[in-house]
Structure formats: C-alpha cells, structure tokens
C-alpha positions as CSV (number, residue, x, y, z in Angstrom):
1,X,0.0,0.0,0.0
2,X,2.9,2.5,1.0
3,X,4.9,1.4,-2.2
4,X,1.5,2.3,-4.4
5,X,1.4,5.6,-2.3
6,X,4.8,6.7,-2.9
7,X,4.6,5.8,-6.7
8,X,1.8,8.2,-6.8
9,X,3.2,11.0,-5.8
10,X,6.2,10.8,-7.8
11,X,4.6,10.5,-10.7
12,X,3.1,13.7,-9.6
13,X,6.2,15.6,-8.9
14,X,8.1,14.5,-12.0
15,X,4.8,15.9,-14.1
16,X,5.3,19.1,-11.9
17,X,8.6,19.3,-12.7
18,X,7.9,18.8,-16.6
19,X,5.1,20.8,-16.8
20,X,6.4,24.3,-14.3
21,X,10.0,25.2,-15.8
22,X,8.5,26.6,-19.0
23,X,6.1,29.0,-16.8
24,X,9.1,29.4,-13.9
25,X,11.8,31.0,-16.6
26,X,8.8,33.0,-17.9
27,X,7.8,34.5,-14.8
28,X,11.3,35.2,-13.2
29,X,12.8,36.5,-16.5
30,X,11.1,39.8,-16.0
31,X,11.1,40.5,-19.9
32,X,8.2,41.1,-22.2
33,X,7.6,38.1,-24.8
34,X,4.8,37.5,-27.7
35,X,2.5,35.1,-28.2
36,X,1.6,35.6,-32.2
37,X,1.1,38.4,-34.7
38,X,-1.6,39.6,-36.8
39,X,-2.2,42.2,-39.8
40,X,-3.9,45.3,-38.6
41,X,-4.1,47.1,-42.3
42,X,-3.7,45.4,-45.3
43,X,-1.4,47.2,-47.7
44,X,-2.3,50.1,-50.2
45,X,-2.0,47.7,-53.5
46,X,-4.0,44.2,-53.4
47,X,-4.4,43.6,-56.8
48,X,-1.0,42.3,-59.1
49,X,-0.2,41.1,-62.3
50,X,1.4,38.4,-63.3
51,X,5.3,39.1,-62.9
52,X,5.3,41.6,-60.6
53,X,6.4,41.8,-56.3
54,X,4.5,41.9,-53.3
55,X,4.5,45.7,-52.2
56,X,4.1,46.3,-48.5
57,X,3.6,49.9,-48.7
58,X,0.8,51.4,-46.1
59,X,0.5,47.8,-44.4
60,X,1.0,47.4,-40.3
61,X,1.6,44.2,-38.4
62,X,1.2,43.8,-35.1
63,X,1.9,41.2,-32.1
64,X,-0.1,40.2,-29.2
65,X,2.4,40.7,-26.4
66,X,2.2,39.5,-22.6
67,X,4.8,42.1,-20.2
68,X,6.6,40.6,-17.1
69,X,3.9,41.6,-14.9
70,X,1.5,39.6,-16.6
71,X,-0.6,41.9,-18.0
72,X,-1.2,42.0,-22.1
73,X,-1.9,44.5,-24.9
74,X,-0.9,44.7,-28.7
75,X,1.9,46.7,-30.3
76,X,2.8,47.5,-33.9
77,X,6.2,45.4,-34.6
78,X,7.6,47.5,-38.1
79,X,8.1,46.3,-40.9
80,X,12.0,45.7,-41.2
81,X,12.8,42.5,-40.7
82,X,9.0,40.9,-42.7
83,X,9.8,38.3,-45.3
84,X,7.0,37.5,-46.9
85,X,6.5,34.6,-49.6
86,X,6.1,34.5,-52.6
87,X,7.9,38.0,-53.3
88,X,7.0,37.5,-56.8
89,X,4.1,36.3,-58.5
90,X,4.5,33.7,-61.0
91,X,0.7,32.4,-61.7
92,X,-3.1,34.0,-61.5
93,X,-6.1,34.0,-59.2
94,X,-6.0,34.5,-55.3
95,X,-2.9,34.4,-53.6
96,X,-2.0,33.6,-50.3
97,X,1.2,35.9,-48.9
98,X,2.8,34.6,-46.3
99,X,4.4,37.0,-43.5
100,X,6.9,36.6,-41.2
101,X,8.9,38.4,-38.4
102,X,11.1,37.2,-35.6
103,X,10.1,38.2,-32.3
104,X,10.9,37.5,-28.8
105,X,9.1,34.4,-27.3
106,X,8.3,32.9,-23.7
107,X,11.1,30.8,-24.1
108,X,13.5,33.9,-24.1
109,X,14.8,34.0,-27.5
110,X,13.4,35.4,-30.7
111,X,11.5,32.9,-32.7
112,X,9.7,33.3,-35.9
113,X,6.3,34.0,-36.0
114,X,3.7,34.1,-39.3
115,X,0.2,35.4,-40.8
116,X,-0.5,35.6,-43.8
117,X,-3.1,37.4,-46.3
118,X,-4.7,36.8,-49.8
119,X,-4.2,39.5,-52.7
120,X,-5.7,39.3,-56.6
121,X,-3.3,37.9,-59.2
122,X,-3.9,38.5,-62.8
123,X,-2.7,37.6,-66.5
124,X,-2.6,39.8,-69.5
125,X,-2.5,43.4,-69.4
126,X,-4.7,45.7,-67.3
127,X,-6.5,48.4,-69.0
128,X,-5.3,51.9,-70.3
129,X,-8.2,53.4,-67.8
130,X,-10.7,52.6,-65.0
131,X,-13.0,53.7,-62.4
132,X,-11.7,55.9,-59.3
133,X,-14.8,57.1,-57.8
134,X,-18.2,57.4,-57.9
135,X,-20.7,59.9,-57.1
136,X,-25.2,60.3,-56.9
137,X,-27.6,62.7,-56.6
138,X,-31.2,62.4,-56.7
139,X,-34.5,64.7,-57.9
140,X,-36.5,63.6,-54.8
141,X,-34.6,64.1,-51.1
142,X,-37.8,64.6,-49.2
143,X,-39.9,61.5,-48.2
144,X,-42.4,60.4,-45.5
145,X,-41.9,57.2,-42.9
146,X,-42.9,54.0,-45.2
147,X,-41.9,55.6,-48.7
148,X,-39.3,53.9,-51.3
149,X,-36.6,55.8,-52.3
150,X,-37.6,57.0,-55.7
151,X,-35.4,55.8,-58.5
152,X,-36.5,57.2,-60.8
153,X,-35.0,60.8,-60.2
154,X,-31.3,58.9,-59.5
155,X,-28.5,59.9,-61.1
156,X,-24.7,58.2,-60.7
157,X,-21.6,59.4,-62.2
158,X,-18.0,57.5,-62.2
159,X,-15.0,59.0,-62.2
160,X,-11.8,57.3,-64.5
161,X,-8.1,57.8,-64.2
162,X,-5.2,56.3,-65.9
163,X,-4.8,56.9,-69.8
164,X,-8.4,58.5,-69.9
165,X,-9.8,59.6,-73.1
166,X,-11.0,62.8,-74.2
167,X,-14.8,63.0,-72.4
168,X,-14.5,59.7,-70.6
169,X,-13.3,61.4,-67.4
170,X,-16.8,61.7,-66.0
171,X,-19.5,58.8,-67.2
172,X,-23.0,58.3,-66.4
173,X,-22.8,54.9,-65.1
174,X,-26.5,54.7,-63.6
175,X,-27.6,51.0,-64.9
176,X,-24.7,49.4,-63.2
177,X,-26.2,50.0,-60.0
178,X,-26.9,46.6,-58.0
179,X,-28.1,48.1,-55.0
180,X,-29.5,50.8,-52.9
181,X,-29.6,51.1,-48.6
182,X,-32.4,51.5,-47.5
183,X,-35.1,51.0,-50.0
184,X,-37.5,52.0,-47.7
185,X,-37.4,54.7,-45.1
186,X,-38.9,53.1,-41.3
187,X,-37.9,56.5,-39.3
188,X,-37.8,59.9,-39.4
189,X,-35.0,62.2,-39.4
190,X,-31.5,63.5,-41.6
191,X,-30.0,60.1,-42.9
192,X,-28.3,58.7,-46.0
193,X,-28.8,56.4,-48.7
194,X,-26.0,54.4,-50.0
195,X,-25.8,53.6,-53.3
196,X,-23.6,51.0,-54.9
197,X,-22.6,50.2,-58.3
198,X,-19.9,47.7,-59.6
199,X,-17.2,48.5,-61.9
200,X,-13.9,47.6,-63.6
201,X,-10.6,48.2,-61.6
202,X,-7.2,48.8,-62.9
203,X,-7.0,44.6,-62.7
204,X,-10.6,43.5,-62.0
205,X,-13.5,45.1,-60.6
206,X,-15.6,45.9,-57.4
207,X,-18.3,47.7,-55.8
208,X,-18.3,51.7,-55.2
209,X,-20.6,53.3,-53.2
210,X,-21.8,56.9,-52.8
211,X,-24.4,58.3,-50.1
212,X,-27.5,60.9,-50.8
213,X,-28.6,62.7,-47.9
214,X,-32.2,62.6,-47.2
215,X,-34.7,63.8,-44.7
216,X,-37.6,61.8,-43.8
217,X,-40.8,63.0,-41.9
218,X,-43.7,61.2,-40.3
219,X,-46.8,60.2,-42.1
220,X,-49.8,62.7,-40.4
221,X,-51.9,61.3,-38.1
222,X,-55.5,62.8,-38.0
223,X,-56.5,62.1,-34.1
224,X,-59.9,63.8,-34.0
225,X,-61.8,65.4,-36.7
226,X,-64.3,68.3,-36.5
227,X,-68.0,67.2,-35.3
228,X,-71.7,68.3,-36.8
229,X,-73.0,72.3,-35.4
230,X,-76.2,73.2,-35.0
231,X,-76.4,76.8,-34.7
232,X,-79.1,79.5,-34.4
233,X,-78.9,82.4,-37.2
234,X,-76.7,85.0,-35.9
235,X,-74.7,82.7,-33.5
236,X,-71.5,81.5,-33.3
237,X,-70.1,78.2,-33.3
238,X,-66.7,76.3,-33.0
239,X,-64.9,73.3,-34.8
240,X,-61.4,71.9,-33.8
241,X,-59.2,69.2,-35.1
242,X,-56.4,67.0,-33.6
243,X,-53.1,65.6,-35.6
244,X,-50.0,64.2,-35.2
245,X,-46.6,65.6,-37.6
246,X,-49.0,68.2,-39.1
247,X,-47.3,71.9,-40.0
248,X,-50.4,73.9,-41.6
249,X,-54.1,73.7,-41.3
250,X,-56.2,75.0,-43.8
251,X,-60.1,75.7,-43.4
252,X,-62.9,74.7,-46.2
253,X,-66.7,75.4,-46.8
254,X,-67.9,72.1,-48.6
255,X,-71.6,72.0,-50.5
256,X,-71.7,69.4,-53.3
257,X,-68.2,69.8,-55.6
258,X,-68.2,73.4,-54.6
259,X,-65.5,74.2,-52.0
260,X,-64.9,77.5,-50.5
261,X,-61.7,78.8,-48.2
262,X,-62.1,80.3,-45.1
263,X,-60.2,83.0,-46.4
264,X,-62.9,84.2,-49.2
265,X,-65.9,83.8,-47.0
266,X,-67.1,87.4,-47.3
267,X,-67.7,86.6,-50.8
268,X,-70.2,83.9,-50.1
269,X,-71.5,84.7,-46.9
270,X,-71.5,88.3,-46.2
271,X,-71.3,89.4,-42.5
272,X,-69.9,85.9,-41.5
273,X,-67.2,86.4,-39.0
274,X,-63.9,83.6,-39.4
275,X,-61.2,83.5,-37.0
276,X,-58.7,80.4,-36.9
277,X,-58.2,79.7,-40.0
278,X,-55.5,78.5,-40.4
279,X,-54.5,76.8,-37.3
280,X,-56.5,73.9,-35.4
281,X,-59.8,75.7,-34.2
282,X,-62.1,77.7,-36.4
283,X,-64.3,79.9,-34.6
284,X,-67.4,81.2,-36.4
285,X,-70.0,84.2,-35.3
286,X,-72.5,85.9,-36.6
287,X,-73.6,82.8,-38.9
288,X,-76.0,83.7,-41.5
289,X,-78.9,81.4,-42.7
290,X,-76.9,81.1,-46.3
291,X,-74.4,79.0,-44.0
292,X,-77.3,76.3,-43.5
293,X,-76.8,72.8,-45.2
294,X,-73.1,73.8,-45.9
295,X,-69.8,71.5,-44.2
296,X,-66.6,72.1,-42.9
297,X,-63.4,70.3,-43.2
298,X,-60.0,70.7,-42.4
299,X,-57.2,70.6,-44.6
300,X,-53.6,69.1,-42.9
301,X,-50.3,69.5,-44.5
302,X,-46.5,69.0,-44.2
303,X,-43.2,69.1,-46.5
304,X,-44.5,66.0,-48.4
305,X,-48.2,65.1,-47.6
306,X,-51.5,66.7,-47.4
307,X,-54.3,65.4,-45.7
308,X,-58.3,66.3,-45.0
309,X,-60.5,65.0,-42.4
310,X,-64.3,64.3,-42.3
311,X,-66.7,66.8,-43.5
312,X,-69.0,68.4,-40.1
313,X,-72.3,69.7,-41.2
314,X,-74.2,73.3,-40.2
315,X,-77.3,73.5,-39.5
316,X,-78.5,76.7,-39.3
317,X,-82.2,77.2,-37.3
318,X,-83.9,80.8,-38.7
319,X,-84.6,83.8,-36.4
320,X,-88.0,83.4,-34.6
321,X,-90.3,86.5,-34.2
322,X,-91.4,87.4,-30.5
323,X,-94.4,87.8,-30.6
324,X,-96.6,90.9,-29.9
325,X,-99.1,91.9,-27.2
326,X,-102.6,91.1,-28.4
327,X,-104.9,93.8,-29.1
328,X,-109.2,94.7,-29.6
329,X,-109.8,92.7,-32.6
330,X,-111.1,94.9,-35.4
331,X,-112.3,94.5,-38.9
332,X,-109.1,94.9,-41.2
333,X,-109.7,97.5,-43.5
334,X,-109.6,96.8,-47.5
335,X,-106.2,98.9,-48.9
336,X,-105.5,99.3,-52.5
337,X,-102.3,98.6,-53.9
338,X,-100.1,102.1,-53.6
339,X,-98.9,103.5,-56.9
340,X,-95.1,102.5,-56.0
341,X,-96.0,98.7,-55.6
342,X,-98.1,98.5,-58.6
343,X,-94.7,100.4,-61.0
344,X,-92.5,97.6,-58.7
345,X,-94.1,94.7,-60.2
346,X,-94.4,96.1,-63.6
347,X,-91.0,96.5,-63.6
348,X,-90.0,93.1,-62.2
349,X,-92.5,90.9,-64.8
350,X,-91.1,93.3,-67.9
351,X,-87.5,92.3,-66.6
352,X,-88.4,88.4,-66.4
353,X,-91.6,87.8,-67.7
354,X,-91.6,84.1,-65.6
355,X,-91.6,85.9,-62.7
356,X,-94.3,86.3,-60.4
357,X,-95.3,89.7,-59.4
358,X,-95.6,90.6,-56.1
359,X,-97.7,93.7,-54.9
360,X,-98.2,94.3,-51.1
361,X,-99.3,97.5,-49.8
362,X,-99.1,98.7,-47.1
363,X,-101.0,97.6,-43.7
364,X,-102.3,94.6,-45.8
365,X,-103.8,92.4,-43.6
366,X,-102.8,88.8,-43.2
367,X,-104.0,86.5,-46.2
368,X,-104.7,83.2,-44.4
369,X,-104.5,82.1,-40.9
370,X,-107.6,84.0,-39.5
371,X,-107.3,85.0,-35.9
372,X,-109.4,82.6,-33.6
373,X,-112.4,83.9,-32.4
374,X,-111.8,86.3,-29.3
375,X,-108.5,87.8,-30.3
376,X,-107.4,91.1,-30.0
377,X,-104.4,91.0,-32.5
378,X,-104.6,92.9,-35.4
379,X,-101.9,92.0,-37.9
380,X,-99.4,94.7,-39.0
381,X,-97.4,94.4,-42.1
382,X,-94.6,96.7,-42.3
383,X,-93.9,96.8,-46.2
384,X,-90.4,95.5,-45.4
385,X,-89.7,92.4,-46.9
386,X,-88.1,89.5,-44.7
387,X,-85.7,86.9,-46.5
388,X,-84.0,83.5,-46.3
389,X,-81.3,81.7,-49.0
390,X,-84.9,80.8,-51.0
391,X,-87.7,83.3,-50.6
392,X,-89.0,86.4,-49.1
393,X,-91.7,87.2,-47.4
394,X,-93.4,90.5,-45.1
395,X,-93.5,89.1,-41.6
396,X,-96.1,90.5,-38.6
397,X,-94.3,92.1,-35.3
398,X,-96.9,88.3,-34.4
399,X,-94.4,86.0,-36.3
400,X,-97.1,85.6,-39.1
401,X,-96.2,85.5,-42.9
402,X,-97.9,86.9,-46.0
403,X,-96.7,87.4,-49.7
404,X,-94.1,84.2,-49.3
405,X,-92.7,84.1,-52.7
406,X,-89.4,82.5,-54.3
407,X,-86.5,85.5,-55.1
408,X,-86.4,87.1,-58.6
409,X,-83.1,87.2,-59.9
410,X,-82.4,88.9,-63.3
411,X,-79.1,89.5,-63.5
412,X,-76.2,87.3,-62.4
413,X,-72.3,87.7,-62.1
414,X,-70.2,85.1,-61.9
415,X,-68.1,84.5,-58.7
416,X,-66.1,80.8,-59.4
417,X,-66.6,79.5,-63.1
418,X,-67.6,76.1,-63.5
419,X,-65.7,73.4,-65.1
420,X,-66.7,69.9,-67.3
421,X,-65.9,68.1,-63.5
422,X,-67.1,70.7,-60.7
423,X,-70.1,73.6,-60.8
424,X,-69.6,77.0,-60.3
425,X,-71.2,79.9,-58.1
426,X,-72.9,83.0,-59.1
427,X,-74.2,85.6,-57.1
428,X,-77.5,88.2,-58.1
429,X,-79.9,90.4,-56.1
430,X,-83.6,90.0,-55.8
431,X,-85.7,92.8,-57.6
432,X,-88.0,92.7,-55.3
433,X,-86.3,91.8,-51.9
434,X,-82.9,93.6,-51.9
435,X,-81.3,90.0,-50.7
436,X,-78.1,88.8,-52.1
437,X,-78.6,85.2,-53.6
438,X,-75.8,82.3,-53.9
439,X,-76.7,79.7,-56.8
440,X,-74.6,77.2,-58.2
441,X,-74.3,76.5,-62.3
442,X,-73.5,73.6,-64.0
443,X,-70.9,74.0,-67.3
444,X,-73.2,72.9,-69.5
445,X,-75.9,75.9,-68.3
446,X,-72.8,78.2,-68.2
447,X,-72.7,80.4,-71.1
448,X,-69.5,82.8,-70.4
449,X,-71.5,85.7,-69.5
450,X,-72.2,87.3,-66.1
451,X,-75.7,87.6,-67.1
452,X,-78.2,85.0,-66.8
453,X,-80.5,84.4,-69.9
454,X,-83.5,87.2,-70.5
455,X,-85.9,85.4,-71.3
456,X,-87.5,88.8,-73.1
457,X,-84.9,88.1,-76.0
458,X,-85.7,84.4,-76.4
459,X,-89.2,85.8,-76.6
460,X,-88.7,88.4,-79.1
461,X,-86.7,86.2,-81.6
462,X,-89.5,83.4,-81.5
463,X,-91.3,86.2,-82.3
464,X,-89.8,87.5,-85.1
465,X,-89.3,84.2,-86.5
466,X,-93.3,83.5,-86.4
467,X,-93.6,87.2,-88.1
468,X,-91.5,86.4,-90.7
469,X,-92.8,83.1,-91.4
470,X,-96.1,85.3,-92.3
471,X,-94.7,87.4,-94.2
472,X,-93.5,84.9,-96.3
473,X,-96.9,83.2,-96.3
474,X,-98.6,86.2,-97.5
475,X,-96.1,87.0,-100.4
476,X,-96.7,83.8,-101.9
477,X,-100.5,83.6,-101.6
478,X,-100.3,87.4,-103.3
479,X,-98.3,85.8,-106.1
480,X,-100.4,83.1,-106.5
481,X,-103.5,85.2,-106.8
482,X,-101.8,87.5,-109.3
483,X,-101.0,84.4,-111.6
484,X,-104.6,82.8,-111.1
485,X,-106.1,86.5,-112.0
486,X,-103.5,86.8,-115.9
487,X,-104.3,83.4,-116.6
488,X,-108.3,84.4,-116.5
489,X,-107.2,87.1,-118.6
490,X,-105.9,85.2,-120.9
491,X,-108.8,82.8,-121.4
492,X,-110.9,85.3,-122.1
C-alpha cells in the first residue's frame, strides 16, 4: 500500500517538474515576450499582375504581447525584418502571402512567427483606364416614414483615371447600379442612402458606393376630426381638429363639388365672422342662414403630404319672431295697392316675364291664418320684406307671414366658373327683396357671361321668327292670286 502511495506521488512531482520550468523562466525572466502576430491594415496595393512583387507599402503588423507583470496589450512590430513569400508572383487568381517576423518568445529568445493574407493575381495586361470614384444625386430628397426611395430621379456618375480619353473622365454609369440602402425609409429624421454600383478596376472590378442625404418625416396622423354644429342664425359656433406631424391647417366650406376657403368667405357669406383659420380651431360668429346645409373640413399638410378630415355639417335654425301683445280685434280695413308697388311689379315681370309679381301694400292684412275667435291682434305688415337663401316674405311684429314668394333674380355675375368636373357659383340680387342670392351653375348651363338668360330676347326672336314666317306666307299667296287672275285674262 505505501509502495503504491509513494509511486503516486512521484509520478506527480516528475509531471510538476515537466510541466512548471517553462512558466518558472517565464515569470522570473522579468522580460516582455509574444504570443503571435496579426495584420492590422492590409497594404495600399491588393491587386497584381502576373510578374510583378509583393509591395508592402501602407500595411501594419502587429503582435499580441504578454509584459513581465502579466498583464497583455498589442503593439505595432515594423516592418523591417518581414519576409514575406512568394515576393513574386508567377501564376493568376487568389494568392495567399505569407508573413513573417522574428520576435521575442516565452522561451527567451526570438522565434519566428507568421500570418498571412490573400491578394488578386492577374494575366494579360490591365486596361489603359478605369473607375476611381463614384458619385449620386437624386431629384426627390424629401420622403415620408414608409416611402421607397424613388429611383426614378437617380442619377450616378463614375470618375476614370489612368490613360483617360477625351470626355470619358466623367460617365454616367447609372444602370450598373446593384443596390441601394435603405429602400424603404422606417424612421424619421436626416439620414443617407447608400448607393452601390460595380465597376472595372485597374486589374478586376468591385463595388463603389456613394451616399444621398435625405430627410424623412412622419406620415400625419388625424386624431380627432371636427363634429356636426347646430347653430341659431346670428350665433357662433366652433370646430377643432387634432393631428399628429401636421405643420399647416387649412379651413374649407364644402356644399356638393363646390368648396370655398375660409379665407374668401365674405364673398359667399357676407357678415360671417372667421377667425382660426388656419390653425386647429375655427371659430365662427355671426352665422348667416346662407351657412345652412353647408360642411366644414379641415385641410392638414407637411413638406410631403396633405391630408383632409371628415366633413362636419351646419345647421343653421332661422330667427323666430317674439311675438306681440294682443290687441281689440277689429275689422281689417280693404287697402288698395299704392302706386309705388303696382310700377314695382311692372318693372319686375317686364325684366323676367316668368316671374311672379308681387304687390303688397301697405298695412295689408294677413291672407290666411284667421285670428281665432276672441282675439285682440290685429296684424301689421310693415312693407319691409323678410328673406332666407330661398324666398321672401313680409313678416307681422306676431311672427305671421304673408306674400311668401321664391326670389327674382335677373341679373347674375359670376363668382367661381364652372368646369366639365365641378359647378360653379354666381351671385344676383332680388328685384324685389334687396337680398343677395348664392346659386350654383352647372358647365353645361354656363354660357361665359355674367348675365343669366333674359328670357325677353328668347321671346322676341321666336317672335320674329313666327312674323317672318307670315310674311313669307302672304307673299306667296299674293303671287299666286296675281298668276290665277293673268291666266283668266288670258282665257278670255
């Protein structure tokens, strides 16, 4: 048992003792050693032709070194003493270059130590010129999150030197492109795109690259769009939108295809009042009943997008009358038409014969809606004539109507001009109300002039058509007459 023992640890200590001088020397030699060397920067030149040396211009070499205190880093070793093999290429294709320098090891003396690298070897010739650079520009620079680089507007040139011909120095070299970075843009901000195209070398070829700068924004985001108003005439309302990456704001009047800016409101809607127009609340007062049935929307916009939300609607409720204390009833008398509203009609049907005249006098007493039995009120008509966007009408301090009739309009001028894909607006005054009217026109209704049709002239050509008809009719029965009567004549 105590000879196994003792064989044991012999065995041991002679393993020791085999295994510890190495590390012993190291560590009381107090030098600095190295373990192996590497290439930190290949050299300048990398491609070769057949026949010609390895150059080792611009390369570096370093050696991962341990000091005597233990502690490692890396160091750049020169390049005096590298032999590298082969110096001299004899054959084509890839290469491997073997490099070697002596350097101190753990043992204590300088020992050889090797990497290596692969350059390009090629037969025959190289070319009288090739490609330096590169360079790209694009049309488009501006894009939103989740657009594609637009190739369309890309442009690459290449740049040549060596024996370079007259007007090959700079070369439009735009279909060699193999690939572009990014295609698409996933966030916002300044970045670049890189552009790469392949092309021939002085011995081969390989890929250039250029960069574009670019800036990207985010796609708008419409968070809350305006809501529906319902608005007494002469009140005020509000509408206000929410967005996200949205620089202007622009405020529209819809109705149909006919859209209106905030901005040229007192065109269409005189004595509207707009305020915040262009920013995310529009604030409306003193709403006239034109406004009713019309929408609002909201226009957002950036450097590359524009965006409009839903359409709200206005509804606009007309003024109500108060109504008047009730007085004795009493028999209404009978008044005649005045002289002034009897020449006002005139006018108005000789002006547009389709026209309805209209002739209420004063004091004229309410046509329909007889006062119930025991009522005081007497209506009172005012001669001054009430309007909405349709009709007209003289209105009782009571609230009730008489002469309700639709507006007369004889003359028009043109505000927006329709086109073959949207209508257009025109604007008159009522003969017999004073009231500005709004009225749309289709193209094929439009005919160029400010003035709507008279139908007086459409009249008097028929007219004088049918007259000379007759006339013609009665020449040619005389002439007949005249021939009947000679050839009687003749006879006899």
């Amino acid at each position: 048992m105590k000879r196994r023992l003792l064989k044991t640890i012999g065995i041991l200590i002679l393993m020791a003792i085999m295994i510890l001088p190495p590390l012993r020397t190291a560590d009381a030699a107090g030098f600095n050693y190295y373990t192996s060397i590497f290439v930190k920067k290949n050299p300048e030149r990398m491609e070769y032709s057949v026949g010609e040396s390895f150059d080792k211009t611009g390369m570096q070499i370093y050696g991962n070194r341990t000091k005597a205190d233990g502690k490692t880093d890396t160091c750049d070793l020169g390049l005096d003493d590298l032999k590298f093999s082969p110096s001299k290429f004899t054959k084509g294709g890839t290469i491997k270059v073997t490099l070697t320098l002596n350097c101190m090891a753990a043992s204590g003396k300088k020992e050889p130590f090797s990497t290596y690298l692969y350059v390009t070897v090629y037969e025959g010739d190289p070319p009288m010129y090739w490609t330096k650079s590169i360079s790209a520009q694009a049309k488009k620079t501006v894009y939103k999150v989740g657009d594609s680089f637009d190739k369309k507007g890309l442009t690459v040139w290449a740049y040549s030197e060596g024996d370079v011909p007259p007007g090959e120095e700079k070369w439009n070299c735009t279909s060699y492109v193999k690939k572009i970075s990014p295609e698409t843009f996933t966030k916002a901000g300044e970045q670049y795109v890189t552009v790469t195209a392949h092309l021939t070398t002085k011995y081969s070829s390989a890929d250039f690259t250029a960069k574009i700068k670019v800036k990207v924004y985010d796609a708008i985001e419409i968070t809350k769009h305006p809501g529906d108003e319902t608005v007494d005439e002469g009140g005020s309302c509000a509408f206000t939108v929410k967005s996200n990456h949205a620089e202007k704001y622009a405020w529209y009047f819809v109705k149909g295809k006919t859209s209106v800016s905030v901005k040229d409101a007192d065109d269409f809607f005189p004595g509207l009042k707009v305020s915040g127009g262009s920013e995310k609340k529009l604030k409306l007062s003193d709403i006239p009943i034109e406004l009713d049935g019309w929408n609002v929307l909201c226009e957002f916009s950036n450097k590359v997008e524009t965006v409009k939300s839903n359409t709200a609607s206005i509804h606009v409720n007309a003024k109500k009358a108060t109504p008047a204390p009730t007085d004795v009833p009493t028999e209404p008398p009978t008044a005649e038409p005045t002289t002034n509203a009897i020449a006002e009609a005139t006018a108005i049907s000789k002006t547009d014969p389709t026209a309805e005249a209209i002739i209420v006098p004063k004091d004229t007493p309410a046509p329909a809606n007889p006062e119930p039995s025991g009522s005081t009120h007497t209506h009172s008509f005012d001669g001054v004539y009430h309007h909405n966007s349709i009709e007209h009408w003289l209105e009782c301090s009571c609230g009730e109507r008489t002469a309700v009739a639709n507006h007369v309009v004889t003359e028009w001028k043109t505000v927006t001009k329709p086109t073959k894909n949207t209508v257009g607006v025109r604007k008159g005054t009522c003969a017999v109300c004073g009231a500005e009217i709004l009225d749309t026109v289709t193209y094929d209704d439009y005919d160029g002039d400010e003035t709507a049709h008279d139908p007086m002239s459409w009249m008097l050509i028929v007219g004088l058509a049918l007259a000379g008809l007759a006339g013609v009719g009665c020449i040619i029965s005389f002439v007949i007459v005249i021939a009947k009567s000679r050839k009687r004549r003749r006879r006899d």
